[in-house]
Backbone as CSV, one residue per row, in Angstrom:
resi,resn,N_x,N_y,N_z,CA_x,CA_y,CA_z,C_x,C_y,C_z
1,UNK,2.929,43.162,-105.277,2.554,41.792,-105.011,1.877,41.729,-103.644
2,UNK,0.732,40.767,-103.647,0.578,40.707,-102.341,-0.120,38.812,-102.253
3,UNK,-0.406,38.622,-100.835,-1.289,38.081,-100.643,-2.445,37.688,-99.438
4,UNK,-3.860,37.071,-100.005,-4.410,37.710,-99.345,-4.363,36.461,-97.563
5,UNK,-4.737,36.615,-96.516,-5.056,36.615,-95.763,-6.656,36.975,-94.942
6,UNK,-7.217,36.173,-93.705,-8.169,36.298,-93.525,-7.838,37.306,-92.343
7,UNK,-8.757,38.327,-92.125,-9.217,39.663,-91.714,-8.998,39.339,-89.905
8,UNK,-7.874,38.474,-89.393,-7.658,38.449,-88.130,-6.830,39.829,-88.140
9,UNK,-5.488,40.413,-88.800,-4.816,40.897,-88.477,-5.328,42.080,-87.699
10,UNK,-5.333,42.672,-86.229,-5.868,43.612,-85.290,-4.887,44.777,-85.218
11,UNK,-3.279,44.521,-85.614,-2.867,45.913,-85.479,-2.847,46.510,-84.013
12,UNK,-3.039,45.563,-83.092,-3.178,45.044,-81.829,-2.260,44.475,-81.238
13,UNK,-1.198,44.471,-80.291,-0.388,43.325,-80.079,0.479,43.799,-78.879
14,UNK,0.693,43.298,-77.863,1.574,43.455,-76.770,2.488,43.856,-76.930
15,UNK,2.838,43.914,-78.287,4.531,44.426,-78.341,4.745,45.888,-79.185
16,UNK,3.117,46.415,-79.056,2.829,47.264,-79.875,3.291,47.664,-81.441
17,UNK,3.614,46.755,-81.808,3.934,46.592,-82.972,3.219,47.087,-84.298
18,UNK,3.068,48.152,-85.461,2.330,48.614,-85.944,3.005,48.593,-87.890
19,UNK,3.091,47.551,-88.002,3.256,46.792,-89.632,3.233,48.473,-89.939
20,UNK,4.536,48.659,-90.732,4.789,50.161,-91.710,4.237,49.828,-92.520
21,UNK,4.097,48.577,-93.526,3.722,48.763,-95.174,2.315,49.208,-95.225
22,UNK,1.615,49.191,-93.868,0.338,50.034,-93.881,-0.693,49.132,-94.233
23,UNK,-0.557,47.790,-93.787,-1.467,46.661,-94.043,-3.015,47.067,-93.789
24,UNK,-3.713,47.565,-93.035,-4.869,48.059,-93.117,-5.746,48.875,-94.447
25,UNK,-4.455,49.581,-94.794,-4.774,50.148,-96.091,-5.357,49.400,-97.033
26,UNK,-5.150,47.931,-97.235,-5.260,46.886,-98.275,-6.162,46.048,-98.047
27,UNK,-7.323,46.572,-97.847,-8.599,45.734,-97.333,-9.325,45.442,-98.914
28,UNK,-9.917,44.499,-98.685,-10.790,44.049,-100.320,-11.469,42.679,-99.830
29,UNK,-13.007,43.051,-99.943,-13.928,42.442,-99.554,-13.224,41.410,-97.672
30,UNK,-13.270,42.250,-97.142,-13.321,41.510,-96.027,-11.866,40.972,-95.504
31,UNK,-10.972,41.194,-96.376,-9.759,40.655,-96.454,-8.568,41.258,-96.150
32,UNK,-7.631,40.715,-95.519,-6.203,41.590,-95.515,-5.612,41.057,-96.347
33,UNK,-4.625,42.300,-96.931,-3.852,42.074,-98.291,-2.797,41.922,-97.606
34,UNK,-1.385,41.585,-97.383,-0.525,41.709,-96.936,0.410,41.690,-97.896
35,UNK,1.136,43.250,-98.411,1.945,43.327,-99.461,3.181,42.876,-99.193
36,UNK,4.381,42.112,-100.045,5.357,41.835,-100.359,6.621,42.586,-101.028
37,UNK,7.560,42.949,-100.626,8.336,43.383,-101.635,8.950,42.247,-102.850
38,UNK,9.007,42.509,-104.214,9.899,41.337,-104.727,11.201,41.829,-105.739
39,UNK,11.769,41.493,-105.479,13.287,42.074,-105.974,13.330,41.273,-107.185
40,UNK,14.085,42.532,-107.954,14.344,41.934,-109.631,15.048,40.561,-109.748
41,UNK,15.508,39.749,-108.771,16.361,38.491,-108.747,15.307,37.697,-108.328
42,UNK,13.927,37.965,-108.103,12.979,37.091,-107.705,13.017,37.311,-105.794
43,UNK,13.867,37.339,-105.642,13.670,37.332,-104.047,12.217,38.302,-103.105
44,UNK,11.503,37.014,-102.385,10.470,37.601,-101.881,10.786,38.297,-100.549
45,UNK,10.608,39.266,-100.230,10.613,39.976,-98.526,9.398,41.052,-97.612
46,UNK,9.222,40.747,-96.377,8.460,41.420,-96.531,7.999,42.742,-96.394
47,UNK,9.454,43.605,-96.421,9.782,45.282,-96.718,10.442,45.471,-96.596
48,UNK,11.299,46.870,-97.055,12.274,47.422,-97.053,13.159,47.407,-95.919
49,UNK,12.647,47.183,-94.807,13.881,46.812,-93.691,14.569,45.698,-93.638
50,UNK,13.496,44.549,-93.847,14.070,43.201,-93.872,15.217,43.402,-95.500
51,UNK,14.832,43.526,-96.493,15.383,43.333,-97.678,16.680,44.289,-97.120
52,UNK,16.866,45.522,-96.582,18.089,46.120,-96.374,18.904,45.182,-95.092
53,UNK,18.255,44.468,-94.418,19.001,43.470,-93.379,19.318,42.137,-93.973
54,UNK,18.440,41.700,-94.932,19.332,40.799,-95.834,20.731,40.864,-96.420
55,UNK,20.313,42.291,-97.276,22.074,42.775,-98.181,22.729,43.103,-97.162
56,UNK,22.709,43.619,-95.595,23.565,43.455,-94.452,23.360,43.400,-93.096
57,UNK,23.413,41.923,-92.829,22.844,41.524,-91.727,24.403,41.710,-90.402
58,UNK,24.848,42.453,-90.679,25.256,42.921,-89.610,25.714,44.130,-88.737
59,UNK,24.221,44.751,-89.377,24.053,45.935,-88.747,23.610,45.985,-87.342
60,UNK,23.775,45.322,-86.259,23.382,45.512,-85.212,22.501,44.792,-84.512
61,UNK,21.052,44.369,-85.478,19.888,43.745,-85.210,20.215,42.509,-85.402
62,UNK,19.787,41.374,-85.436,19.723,40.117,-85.208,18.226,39.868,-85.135
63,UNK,18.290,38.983,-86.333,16.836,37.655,-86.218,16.768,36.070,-86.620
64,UNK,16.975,35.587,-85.665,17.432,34.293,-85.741,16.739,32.787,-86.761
65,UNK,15.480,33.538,-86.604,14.321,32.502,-87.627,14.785,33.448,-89.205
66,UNK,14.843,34.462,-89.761,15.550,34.905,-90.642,16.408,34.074,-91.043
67,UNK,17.462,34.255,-90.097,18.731,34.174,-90.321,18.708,32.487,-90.929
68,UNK,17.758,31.567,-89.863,18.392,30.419,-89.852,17.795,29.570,-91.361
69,UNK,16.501,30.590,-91.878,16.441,30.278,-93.238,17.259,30.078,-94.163
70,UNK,17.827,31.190,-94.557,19.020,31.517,-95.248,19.965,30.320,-95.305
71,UNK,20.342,30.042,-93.653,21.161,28.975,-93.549,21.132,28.003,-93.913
72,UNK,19.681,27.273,-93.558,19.327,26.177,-94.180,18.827,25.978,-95.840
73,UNK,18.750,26.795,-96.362,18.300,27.163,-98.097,18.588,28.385,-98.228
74,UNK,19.871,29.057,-99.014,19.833,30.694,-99.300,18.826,30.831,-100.529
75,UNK,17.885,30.049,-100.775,17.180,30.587,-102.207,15.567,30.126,-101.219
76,UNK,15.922,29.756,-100.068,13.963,30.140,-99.900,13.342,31.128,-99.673
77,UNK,13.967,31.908,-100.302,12.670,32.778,-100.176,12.582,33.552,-102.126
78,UNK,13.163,33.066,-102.942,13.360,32.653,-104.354,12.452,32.751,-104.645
79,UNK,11.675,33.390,-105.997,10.455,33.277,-106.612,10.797,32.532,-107.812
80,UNK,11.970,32.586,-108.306,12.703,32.327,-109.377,12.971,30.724,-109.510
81,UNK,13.495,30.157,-108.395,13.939,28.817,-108.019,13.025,28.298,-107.924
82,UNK,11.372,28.475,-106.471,10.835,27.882,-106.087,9.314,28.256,-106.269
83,UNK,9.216,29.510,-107.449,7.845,29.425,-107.574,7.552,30.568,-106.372
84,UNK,6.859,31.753,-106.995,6.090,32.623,-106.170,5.129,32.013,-105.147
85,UNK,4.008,31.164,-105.480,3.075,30.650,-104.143,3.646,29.793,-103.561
86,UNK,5.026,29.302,-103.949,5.188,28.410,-102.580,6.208,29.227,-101.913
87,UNK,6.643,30.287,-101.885,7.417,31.146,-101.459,6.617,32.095,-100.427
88,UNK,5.614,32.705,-101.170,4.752,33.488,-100.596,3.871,32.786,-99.185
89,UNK,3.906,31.483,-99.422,2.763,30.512,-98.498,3.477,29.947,-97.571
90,UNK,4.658,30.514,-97.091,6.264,29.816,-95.842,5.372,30.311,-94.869
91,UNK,5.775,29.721,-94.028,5.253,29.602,-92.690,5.896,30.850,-92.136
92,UNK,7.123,31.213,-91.923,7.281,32.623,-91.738,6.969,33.462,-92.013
93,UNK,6.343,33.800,-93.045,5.464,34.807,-92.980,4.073,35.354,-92.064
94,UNK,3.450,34.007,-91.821,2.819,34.106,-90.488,2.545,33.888,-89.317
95,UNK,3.900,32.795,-88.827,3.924,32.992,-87.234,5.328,33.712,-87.023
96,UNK,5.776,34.384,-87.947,7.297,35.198,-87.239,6.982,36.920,-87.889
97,UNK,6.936,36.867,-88.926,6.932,38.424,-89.459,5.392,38.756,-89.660
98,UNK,4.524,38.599,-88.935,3.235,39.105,-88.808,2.646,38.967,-87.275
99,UNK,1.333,39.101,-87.497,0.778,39.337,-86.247,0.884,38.057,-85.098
100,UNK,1.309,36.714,-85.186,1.551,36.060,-84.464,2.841,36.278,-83.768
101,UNK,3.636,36.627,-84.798,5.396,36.872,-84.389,4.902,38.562,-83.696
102,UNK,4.209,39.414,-84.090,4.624,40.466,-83.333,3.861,40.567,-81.958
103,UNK,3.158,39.459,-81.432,2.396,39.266,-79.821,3.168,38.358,-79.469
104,UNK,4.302,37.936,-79.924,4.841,37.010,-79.313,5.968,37.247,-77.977
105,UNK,6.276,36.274,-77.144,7.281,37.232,-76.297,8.736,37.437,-76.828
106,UNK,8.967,36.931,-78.141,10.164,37.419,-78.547,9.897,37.496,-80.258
107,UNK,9.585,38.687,-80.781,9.173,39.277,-81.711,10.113,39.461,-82.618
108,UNK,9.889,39.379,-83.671,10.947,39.857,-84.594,12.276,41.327,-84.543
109,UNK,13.260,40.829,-84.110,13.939,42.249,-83.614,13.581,43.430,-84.619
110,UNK,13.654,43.180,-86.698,13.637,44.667,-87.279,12.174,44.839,-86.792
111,UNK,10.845,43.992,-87.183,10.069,44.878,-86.571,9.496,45.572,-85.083
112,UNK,10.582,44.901,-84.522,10.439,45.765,-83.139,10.817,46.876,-82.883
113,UNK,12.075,47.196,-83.736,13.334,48.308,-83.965,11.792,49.187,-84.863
114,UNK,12.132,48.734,-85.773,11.520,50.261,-86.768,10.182,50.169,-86.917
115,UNK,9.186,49.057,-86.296,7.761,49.281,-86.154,7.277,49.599,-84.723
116,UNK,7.879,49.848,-83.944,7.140,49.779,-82.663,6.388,51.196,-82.738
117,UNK,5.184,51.172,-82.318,4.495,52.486,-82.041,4.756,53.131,-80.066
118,UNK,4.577,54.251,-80.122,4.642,54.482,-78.703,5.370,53.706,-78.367
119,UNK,6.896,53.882,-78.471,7.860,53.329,-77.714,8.249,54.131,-76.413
């Protein structure tokens, strides 16, 4: 699954932050693809770290815009409940777990943990 996005993402970012799912890879006409994981229960995420910090978020890391989703709706992020494009089109996806959230001065902790380049 993916979706698409316009061709800002730079892979660039103060916090050196370098997206694993390999978002560059997924270029098509001009465009960034930005792939999704989606779990057989419908649940949208956007990779294998986050989806393993979902099933246990208390491994250590902490992310508070995550977290406070959950809190406030445990099914938004539901493909099942709420429909894939309006799931896919949350605002977290692009000012917290992408390139806005990773120049930010307080970045998403998993992708700071397991994406940082040149740490």
């Amino acid at each position: 699954m993916t979706i698409k996005e316009s061709n800002k993402f730079s892979n660039k970012n103060k916090n050196n932050i370098e997206c694993s799912v390999g978002i560059n890879k997924y270029m098509d006409e001009g465009m960034v693809q930005r792939p999704l994981e989606l779990t057989v229960q419908g649940r949208v995420l956007p990779c294998c770290y986050y989806a393993t910090y979902t099933k246990n978020p208390d491994r250590g890391l902490k992310d508070p815009v995550w977290d406070k989703l959950f809190e406030d709706d445990p099914d938004w992020n539901n493909a099942v409940v709420h429909g894939f494009d309006k799931v896919s089109q949350h605002e977290v996806w692009w000012s917290h777990i992408w390139d806005e959230g990773f120049d930010s001065d307080n970045p998403p902790a998993i992708c700071a943990h397991f994406c940082t380049k040149n740490k």
